[in-house]
Structure formats: C-alpha cells, structure tokens
C-alpha positions in Angstrom: -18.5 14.4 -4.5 -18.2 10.5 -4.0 -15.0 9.3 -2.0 -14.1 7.0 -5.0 -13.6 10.3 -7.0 -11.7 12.2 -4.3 -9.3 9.2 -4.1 -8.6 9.5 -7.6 -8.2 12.7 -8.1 -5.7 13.5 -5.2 -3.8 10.4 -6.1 -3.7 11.7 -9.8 -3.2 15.5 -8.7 -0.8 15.1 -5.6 1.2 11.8 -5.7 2.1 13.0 -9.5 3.4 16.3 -7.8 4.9 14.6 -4.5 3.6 17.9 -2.7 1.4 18.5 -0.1 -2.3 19.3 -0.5 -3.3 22.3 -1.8 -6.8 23.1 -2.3 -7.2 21.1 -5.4 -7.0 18.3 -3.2 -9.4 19.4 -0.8 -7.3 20.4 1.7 -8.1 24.1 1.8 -6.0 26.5 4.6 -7.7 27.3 8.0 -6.4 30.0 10.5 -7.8 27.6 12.9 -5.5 24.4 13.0 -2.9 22.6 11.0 -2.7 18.8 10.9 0.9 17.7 9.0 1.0 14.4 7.6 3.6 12.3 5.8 4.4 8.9 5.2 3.8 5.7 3.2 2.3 5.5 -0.4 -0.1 2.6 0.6 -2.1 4.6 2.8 -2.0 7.7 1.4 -5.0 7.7 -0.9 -6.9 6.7 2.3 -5.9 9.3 4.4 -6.3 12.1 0.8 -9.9 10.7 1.2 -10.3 11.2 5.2 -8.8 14.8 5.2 -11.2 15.6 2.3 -14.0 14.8 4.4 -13.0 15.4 8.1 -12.2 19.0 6.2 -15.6 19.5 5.4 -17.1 19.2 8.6 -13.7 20.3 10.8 -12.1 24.0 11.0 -8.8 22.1 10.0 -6.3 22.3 7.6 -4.8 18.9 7.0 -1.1 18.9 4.8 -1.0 15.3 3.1 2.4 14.2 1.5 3.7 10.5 0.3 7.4 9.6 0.5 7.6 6.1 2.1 7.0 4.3 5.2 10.2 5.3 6.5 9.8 9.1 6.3 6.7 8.7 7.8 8.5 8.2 10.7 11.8 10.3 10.3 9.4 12.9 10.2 7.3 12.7 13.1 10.7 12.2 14.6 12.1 15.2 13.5 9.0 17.2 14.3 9.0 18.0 10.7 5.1 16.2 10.6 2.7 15.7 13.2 2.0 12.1 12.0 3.3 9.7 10.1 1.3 7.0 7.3 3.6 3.5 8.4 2.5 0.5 6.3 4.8 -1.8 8.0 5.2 -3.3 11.8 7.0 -0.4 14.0 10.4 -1.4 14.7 11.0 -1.7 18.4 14.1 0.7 18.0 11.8 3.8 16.4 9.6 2.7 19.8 12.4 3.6 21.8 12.8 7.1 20.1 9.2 7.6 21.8 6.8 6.2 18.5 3.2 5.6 19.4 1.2 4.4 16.8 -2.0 3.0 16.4 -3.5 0.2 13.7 -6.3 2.2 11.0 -6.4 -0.5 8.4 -6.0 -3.4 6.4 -4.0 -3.0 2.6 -2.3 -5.4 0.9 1.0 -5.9 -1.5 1.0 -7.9 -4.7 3.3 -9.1 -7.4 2.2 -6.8 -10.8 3.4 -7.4 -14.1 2.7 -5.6 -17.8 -0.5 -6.5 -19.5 1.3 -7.5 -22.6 3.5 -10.3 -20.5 4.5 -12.8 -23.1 3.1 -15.7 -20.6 0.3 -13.7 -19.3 -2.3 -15.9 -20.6 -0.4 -18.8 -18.7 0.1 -17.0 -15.5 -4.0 -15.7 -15.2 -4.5 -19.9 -15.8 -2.0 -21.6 -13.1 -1.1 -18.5 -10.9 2.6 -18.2 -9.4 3.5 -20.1 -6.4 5.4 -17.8 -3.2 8.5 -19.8 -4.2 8.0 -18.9 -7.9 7.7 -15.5 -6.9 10.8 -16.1 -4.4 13.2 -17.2 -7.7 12.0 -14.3 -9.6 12.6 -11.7 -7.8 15.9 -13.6 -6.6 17.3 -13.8 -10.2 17.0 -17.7 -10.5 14.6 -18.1 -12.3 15.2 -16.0 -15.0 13.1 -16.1 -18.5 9.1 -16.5 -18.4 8.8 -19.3 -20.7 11.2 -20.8 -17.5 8.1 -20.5 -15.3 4.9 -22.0 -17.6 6.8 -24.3 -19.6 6.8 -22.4 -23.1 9.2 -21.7 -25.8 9.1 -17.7 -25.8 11.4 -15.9 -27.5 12.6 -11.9 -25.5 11.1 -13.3 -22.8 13.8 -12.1 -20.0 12.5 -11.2 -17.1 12.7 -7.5 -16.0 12.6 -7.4 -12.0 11.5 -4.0 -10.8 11.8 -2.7 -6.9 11.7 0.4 -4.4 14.5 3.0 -3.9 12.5 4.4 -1.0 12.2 3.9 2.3 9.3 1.3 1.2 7.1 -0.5 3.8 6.1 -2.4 0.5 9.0 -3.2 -0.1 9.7 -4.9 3.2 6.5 -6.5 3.8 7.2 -8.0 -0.1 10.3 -9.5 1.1 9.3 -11.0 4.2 6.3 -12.7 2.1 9.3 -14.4 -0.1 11.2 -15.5 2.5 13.8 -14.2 5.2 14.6 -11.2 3.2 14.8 -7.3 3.5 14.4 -4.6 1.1 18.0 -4.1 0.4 17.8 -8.0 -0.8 15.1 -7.2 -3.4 17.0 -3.5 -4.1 20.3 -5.6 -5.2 19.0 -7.8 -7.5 16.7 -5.9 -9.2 17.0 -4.8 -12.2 16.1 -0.9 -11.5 14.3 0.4 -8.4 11.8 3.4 -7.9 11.1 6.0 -5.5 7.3 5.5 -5.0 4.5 2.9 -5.7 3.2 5.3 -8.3 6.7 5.2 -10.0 6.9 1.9 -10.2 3.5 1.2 -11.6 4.8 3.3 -14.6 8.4 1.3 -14.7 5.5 -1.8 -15.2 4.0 0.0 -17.4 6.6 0.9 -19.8 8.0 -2.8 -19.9 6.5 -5.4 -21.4 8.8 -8.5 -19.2 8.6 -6.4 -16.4 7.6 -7.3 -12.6 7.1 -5.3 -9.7 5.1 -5.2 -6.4 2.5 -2.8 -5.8 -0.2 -2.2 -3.2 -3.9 -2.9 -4.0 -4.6 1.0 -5.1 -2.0 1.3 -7.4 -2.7 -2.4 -9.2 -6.5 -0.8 -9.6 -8.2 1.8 -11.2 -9.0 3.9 -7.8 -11.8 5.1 -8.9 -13.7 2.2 -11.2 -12.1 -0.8 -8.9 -11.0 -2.1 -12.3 -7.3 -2.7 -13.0 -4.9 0.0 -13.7 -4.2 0.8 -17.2 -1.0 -1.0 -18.6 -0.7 -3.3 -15.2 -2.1 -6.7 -14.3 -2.0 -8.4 -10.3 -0.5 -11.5 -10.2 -3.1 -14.2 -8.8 -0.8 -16.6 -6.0 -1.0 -20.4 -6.7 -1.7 -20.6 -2.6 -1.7 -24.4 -2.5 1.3 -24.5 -4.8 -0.5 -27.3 -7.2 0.4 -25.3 -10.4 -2.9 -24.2 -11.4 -5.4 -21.7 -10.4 -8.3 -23.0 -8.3 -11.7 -21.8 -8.1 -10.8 -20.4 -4.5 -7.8 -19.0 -5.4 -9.3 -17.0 -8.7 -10.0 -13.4 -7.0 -8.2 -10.8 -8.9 -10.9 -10.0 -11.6 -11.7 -6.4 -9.6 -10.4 -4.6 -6.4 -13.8 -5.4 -4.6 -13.1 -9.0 -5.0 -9.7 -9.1 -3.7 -10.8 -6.8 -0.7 -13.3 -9.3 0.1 -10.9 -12.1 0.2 -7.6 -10.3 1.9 -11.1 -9.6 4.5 -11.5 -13.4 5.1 -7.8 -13.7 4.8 -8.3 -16.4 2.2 -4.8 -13.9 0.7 -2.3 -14.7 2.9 0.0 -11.9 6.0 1.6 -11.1 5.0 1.5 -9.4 2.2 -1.4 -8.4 3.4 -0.9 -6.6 6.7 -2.1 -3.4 8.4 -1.7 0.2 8.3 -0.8 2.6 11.2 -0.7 6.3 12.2 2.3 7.1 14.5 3.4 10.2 16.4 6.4 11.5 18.3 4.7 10.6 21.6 1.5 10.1 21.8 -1.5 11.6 19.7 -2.2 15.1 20.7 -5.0 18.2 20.1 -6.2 18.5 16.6 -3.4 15.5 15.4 -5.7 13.6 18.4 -8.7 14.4 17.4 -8.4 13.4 13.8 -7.0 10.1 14.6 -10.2 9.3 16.6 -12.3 10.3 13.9 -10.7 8.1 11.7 -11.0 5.0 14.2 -14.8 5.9 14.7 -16.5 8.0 11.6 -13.9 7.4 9.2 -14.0 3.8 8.9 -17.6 4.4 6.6 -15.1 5.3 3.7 -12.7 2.5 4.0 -14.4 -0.5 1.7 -15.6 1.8 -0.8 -11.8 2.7 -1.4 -9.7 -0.4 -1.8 -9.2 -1.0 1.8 -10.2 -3.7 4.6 -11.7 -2.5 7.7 -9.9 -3.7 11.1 -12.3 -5.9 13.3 -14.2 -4.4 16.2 -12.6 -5.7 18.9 -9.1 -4.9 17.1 -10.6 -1.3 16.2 -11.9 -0.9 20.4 -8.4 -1.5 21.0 -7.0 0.7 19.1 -9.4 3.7 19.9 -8.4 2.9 24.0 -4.8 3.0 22.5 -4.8 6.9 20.9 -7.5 7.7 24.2 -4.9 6.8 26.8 -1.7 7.5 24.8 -0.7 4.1 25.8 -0.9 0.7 24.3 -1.6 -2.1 26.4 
C-alpha cells in the first residue's frame, strides 16, 4: 500500500469520525505497547501515515486522534496522551508546565476560497496581496468585486475561521498582521472546529473564504486540489498581478517545492512539532526517533517539507538527551 493512499484513507476514515485509530486505519492493537497521540489537524495525516508504517515493522499500537493544536498539548499535560501533534511555536508558559518538544516538519497555511468565487478568474490572474488578505479577513474590505475592480452582483464576502484550539488559526493571524485567533474568531462570519470542517463550510459557499493547511487545500492522495476548494496564490511583491515566480499553486508538489526554498513566505509556513509532558520516553521515545531518522522518507511524497539536516541533527540530539540546547 503506497503512503499517498494511507494518508487518504485515514484522513477520510478517521478525521470524518474524530476517533482514534482503529484498525481500518492501520493502527491494529498490540499486547506489547501503546503509543497515545493527539493534537493538531495539520500534522495529523503525517503522523496517520508514520504510525501505519512504524506499525508494520514495530510491536506497537499507536492511538492517533485530531482536535487542535491546543489539545495536543492539554493532553500531554493531563497525561490523557503521551504526545501531542503542535503546529504552532510552544508558548514559553506551556514550557514552564514541563513541555518538551522537538521540530518533525515543515506545513504550511493558506487562504482557500470556493471554486465557483465570482472573481475567481481575477484572483488566479493578480493574486491577493498579505494586506488584501489583512482587510478581508478584518471585514474592511467587504465585497469581491471591491478587491479586482469588477461590478459583481451577490458578491459579499463570507469570512470563515476556527472554533478550535487552532495552531492554523494563529499562525494565519500572525501572517496578517499583529493578530490572534480570537481576532479572526470575532469577525468571522462563522467558525469551525477542525481544518476538515472548514474545508466543507468552503465548500458549501460560493463567497466563502477560509484558511486551510496544504493537505486539506489538496487532494491527499492525487496532489491535485480538493474538490469544491481553490488556494489563494499571494501577490508577494504586492504589484497587483501574479508573476511568473509567484505562480505555484497549480499542484501540492509545486507549492511544496516552493514553501522548501521559502520562495512562500513564515510564516504561514512554519514547522511542526511533537511535544511531551517531560521529555520523550520508552516506546513514545522510540517512535519519535524513528520519525526524525526513517520516517522522514514519507514526508515529500505526502504534502509536507522536510526539515534541513543540520535542523533535523539538532533535533534528534534534542529527543536523545531530553534537553534542548
């Protein structure tokens, strides 16, 4: 079975359910070990993928579940999970509470509107500058024909956010400015628990706009978009058009390649961590340095960017030690 389809159908199977992994997912029960893991949408069709195959060759059970960033690390925490998926920087307050974490990968957030946007053909021509984006999703600007300079008529702009806990969310709002989640949350127009709910919200509404992260703006499994959505490509040098350079949204594989040679700006790309109450311990250990060594073969293939090898050395030394730096 290719990773590409494991991705897809644990994303389709699990996230739909917001469960753990049962054995459809690949995540069969052992009476050997049990590996909990909880945390932040972004990264969890990654870490479906790594269980599946770390499974295979591990006398493991390994319980995958979404929920946001921030019950990623409530949970750790709380001892409900033995590590958490965080797809934001750690806070230096949930560092003090005894978080470790360690850096796994690279994802990145994007604006996402419907595929029958009144100025869609407009928007895939000129792209939408950061402070474009910033007076959307701050209700100034508030009509599309506003933004491409077009009579359109029911063109009021639906803004769309996260309920959740969202590392999305947050990393979103610092790309528009000096903003926090509960900004976005009060001007939106609804909000969603989940990037897979909010996808749908996009979905269903033709002057809708959201943020999603790369796997949920794609097909997971074809690297094409996702049905009903389209990314929205960022005017970088803020001249109102869409430059050859700037034009890298046709598939998944080309945006990887670009948030790679960070020609698309951190943030909203930024990277992903694993974090524990403490640091990394047994099978929880073990796993972790698997996927900083081994694991890193499925990370292209999947809508991800691998971290460099000096930044991945240092991490590995990290989840060795139990310390960082």
């Amino acid at each position: 079975m290719s990773t590409k389809k494991t991705a897809s159908r644990a994303t389709a199977i699990c996230a739909a359910l917001i469960i753990c992994c049962t054995p459809f997912c690949g995540c069969l029960q052992s009476s050997n070990a049990t590996i909990r893991i909880s945390g932040a949408w972004a990264l969890y069709p990654m870490m479906v993928v790594w269980a599946d195959e770390y499974r295979q060759e591990h006398d493991v059970s390994i319980e995958v579940s979404g929920g946001g960033a921030g019950k990623g690390v409530s949970d750790v925490l709380n001892g409900m999970t033995d590590i958490g998926m965080v797809s934001r920087p750690l806070r230096q307050e949930e560092i003090t509470q005894g978080i470790f974490y360690v850096a796994v990968t690279t994802d990145a957030v994007m604006a996402t509107i419907n595929k029958d946007n009144p100025a869609l053909a407009a928007i895939l021509q000129q792209g939408l500058s950061r402070d474009e984006l910033r007076s959307i999703f701050m209700k100034e600007t508030t009509h599309w024909g506003e933004l491409v300079g077009q009579n359109i008529p029911d063109d009021k702009i639906v803004v769309l956010g996260r309920s959740d806990a969202s590392g999305a969310a947050q990393i979103w709002a610092s790309y528009l400015g000096n903003y926090t989640q509960s900004d976005l949350q009060s001007r939106a127009d609804a909000n969603y628990d989940g990037d897979m709910n909010l996808a749908t919200g996009i979905k269903q509404q033709k002057n809708a706009i959201g943020f999603n992260n790369i796997n949920y703006a794609y097909n997971i499994e074809t690297g094409e978009y996702a049905a009903g959505i389209r990314p929205v490509p960022l005017d970088l040098n803020d001249n109102g058009t869409l430059d050859d350079n700037e034009a890298f949204y046709d598939s998944r594989q080309q945006l990887v390649e670009n948030v790679s040679a960070e020609v698309y700006p951190s943030p909203p790309a930024r990277q992903e961590y694993l974090a524990s109450k403490g640091p990394f311990e047994g099978a929880a250990k073990d796993f972790v340095l698997w996927i900083l060594t081994d694991g890193q073969a499925y990370i292209s293939e999947n809508g991800y960017v691998q971290l460099s090898p000096d930044i991945l050395q240092q991490e590995r030394t990290y989840a060795e030690t139990g310390t960082r730096g």
